[in-house]
Every structure is written in C-alpha cells, then in structure tokens.
C-alpha positions in Angstrom: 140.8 101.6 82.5 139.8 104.1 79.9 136.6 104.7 80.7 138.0 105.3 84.4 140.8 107.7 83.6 137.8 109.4 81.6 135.9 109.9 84.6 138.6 110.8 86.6 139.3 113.5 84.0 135.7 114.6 84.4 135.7 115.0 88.0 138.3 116.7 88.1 136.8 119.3 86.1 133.9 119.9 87.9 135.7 120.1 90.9 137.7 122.7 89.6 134.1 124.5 88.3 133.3 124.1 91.9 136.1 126.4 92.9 135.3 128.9 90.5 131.6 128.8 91.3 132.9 129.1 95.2 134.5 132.6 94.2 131.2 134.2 92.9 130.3 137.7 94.3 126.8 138.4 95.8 125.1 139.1 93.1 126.0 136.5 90.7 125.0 133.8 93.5 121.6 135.4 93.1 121.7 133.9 89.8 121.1 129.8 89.2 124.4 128.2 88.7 125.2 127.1 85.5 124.6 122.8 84.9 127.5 121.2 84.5 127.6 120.4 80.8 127.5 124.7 80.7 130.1 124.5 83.0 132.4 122.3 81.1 131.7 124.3 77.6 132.8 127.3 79.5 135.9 125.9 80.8 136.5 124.3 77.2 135.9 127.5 75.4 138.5 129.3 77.8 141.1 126.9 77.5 141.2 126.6 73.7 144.5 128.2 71.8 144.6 131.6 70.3 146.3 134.3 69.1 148.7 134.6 71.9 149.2 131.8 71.8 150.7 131.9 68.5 153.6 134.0 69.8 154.7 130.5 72.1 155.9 129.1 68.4 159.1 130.3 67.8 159.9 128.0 71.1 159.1 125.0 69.2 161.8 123.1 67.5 165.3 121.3 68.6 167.7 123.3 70.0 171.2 123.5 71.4 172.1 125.4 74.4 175.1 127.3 75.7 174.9 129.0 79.2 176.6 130.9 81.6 176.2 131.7 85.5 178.3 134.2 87.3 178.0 134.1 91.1 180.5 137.2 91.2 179.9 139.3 88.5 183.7 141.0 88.5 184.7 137.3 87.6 184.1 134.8 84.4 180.9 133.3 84.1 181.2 129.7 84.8 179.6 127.9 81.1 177.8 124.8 80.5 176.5 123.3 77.0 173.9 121.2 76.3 170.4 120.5 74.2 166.6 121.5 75.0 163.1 120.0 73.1 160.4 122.1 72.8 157.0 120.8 71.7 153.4 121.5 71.9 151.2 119.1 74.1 147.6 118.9 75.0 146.3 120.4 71.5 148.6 123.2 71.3 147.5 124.6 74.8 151.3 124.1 76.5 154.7 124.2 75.2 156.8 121.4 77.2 160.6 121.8 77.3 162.7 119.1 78.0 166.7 119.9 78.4 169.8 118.2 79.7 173.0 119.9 80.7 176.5 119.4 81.1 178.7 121.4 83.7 182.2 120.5 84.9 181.5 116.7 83.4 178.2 116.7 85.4 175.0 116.4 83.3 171.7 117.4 84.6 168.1 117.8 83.7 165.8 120.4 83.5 161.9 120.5 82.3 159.4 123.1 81.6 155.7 124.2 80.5 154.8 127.3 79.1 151.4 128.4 78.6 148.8 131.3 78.4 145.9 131.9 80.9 143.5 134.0 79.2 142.0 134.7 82.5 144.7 136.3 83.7 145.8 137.8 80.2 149.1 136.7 81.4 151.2 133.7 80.0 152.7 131.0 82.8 155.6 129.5 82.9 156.6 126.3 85.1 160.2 125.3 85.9 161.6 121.8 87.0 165.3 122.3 88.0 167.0 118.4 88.1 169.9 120.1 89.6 168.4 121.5 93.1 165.4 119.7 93.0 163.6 123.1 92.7 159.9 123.8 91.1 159.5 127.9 90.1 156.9 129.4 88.2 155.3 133.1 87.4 153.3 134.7 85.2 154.6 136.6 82.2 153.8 139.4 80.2 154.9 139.9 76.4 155.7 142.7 73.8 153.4 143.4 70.9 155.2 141.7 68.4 155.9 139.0 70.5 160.2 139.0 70.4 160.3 139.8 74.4 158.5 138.0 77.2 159.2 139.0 80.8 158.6 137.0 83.8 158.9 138.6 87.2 158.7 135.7 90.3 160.0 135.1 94.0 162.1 132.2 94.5 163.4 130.4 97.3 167.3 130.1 97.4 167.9 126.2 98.3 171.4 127.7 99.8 169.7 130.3 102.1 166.5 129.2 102.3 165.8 133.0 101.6 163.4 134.2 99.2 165.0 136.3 96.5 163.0 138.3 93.8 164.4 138.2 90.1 163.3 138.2 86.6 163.6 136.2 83.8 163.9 138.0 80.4 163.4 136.3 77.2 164.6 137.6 73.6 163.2 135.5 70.3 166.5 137.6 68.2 165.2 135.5 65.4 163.9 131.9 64.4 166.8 130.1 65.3 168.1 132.1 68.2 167.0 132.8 71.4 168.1 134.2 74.5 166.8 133.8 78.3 168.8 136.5 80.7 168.1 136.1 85.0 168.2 138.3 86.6 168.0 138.8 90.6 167.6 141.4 93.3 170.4 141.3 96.1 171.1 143.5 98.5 168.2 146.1 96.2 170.7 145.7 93.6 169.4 143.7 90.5 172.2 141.7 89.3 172.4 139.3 86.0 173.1 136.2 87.3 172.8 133.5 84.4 172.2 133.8 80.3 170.9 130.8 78.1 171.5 130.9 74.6 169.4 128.6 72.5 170.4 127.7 68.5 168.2 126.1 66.7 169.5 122.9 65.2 
C-alpha cells in the first residue's frame, strides 16, 4: 500500500509537469524537454520553504477567537467566540488552520491552508466554511515587514447566488494578537462586514 500511494504521488507529479510543459511558448518547445527526474528536481526546488515563508509563523500556535459580523452596519455586530489551531504541514510548506465556533448556542467548523507560490510571488490562502458549506480562496500579497497581508477574491453569496467582490485584511499587532477584517463591495460601496480577533493562548 506504500509503495502504491508512492506511485500514485509520483504520477501525479509528472502529470502536473505535463501541464506546465503544455504551457511552453514557441521557442522553448524548440528546446528538448527536460527528463522527468529534471522535472521533478525543478518542481522540488520551487516548492521548498523560504524567506516568505517565514512571515506565515506568527500564525502558528493555539489561539482563541472572538468575532463579530454585522449585516447592517448602523446596528451591533452580532459576536461569536471560539478557538483556532494553526500548524505547519507538509515540511513547513502550508500552514493548516483548524477552528470551531460558537454562535447563538450553535457551534461550527471552519478549516484553512495558507501558503506561498513563489511562482506567482503571491501567497494563497484556502477557506473551508462548515457553516455554508462554502470553499473560497485568493492570492495575497504582504507588507515588507510582514505585520499586514491582504487578500482580494470574488465570492459567491450562498444567499444570492451573486458573486460579490471583498477583501480580507490581516493585521499580526503582535505575537499573540491578530486581527482578520472582511471586507465587501455592495452596491460600489465597500463595507466591513465581519472582524476576527485571534489571542494567543
């Protein structure tokens, strides 16, 4: 079963070199391809952790949340509690976050992955909402001293069915406190819609 999930592992790699071989220009199909041990070494090389990734550690830890989410925003926030994990996975590559919620007696999950493509020179982000059965994502961009990331995305609304632009902002105010504000565009308006305190434990 090893040796087979090994294999799968592997083919799924150079199916995905595949892809990136499909997208070559002109000229660099003039060229021979590169074998597929080069391939993988290339692949390998790209994927392994740096400095920006560094800047993903303050995320790590145990953490308690408090939130709020105002659907009218001359009214109180309605506010929820609960806790989030944050680790590294697959060699320090992905930050997973695992959190559970509790509104109005309710409680609710939530996971998430955060990462960097160095491609893209942009970091990613993945959201799992347990609440609306929703998956989000969108690529980020961060400050130079790493205390602000921003994430701008297009969502659909599982209400409307409408696809609303918004913007996640994320503030690292220290090592034990950290604060996500959404924000989104309606009616050209941009409104802040929900914050997310984390404190560590």
């Amino acid at each position: 079963m090893k040796r087979f999930r090994i294999a799968m592992g592997v083919t799924a790699a150079l199916v995905f070199g595949l892809a990136v071989l499909a997208n070559w220009t002109a000229a660099q199909e003039s060229k021979a391809p590169p074998s597929p041990a080069d391939l993988l070494k290339v692949l390998a090389k790209a994927g392994t952790p740096g400095p920006e990734h560094k800047k993903l550690e303050p995320f790590v830890g145990d953490w308690t949340i408090t939130a709020k989410l105002w659907t009218d925003p001359s009214k109180p926030p309605a506010q929820a509690t609960g806790t989030a994990q944050r680790k590294w996975i697959m060699g320090g590559r992905f930050v997973q976050e695992t959190v559970q919620i509790e509104c109005n007696g309710k409680t609710f999950e939530g996971m998430g992955l955060v990462g960097y493509d160095s491609a893209q020179k942009k970091f990613t982000a993945v959201k799992v909402c347990g609440l609306c059965g929703t998956i989000s994502h969108g690529l980020a961009t961060c400050n130079s001293s790493g205390t602000k990331f921003e994430c701008v995305k297009e969502e659909c609304c599982p209400l409307s069915g409408q696809k609303i632009k918004g913007r996640d902002e994320v503030l690292i105010e220290s090592n034990d406190r950290i604060v996500v504000n959404v924000y989104k565009t309606i009616d050209s308006k941009e409104l802040k819609v929900m914050e997310i305190v984390s404190t560590r434990k």
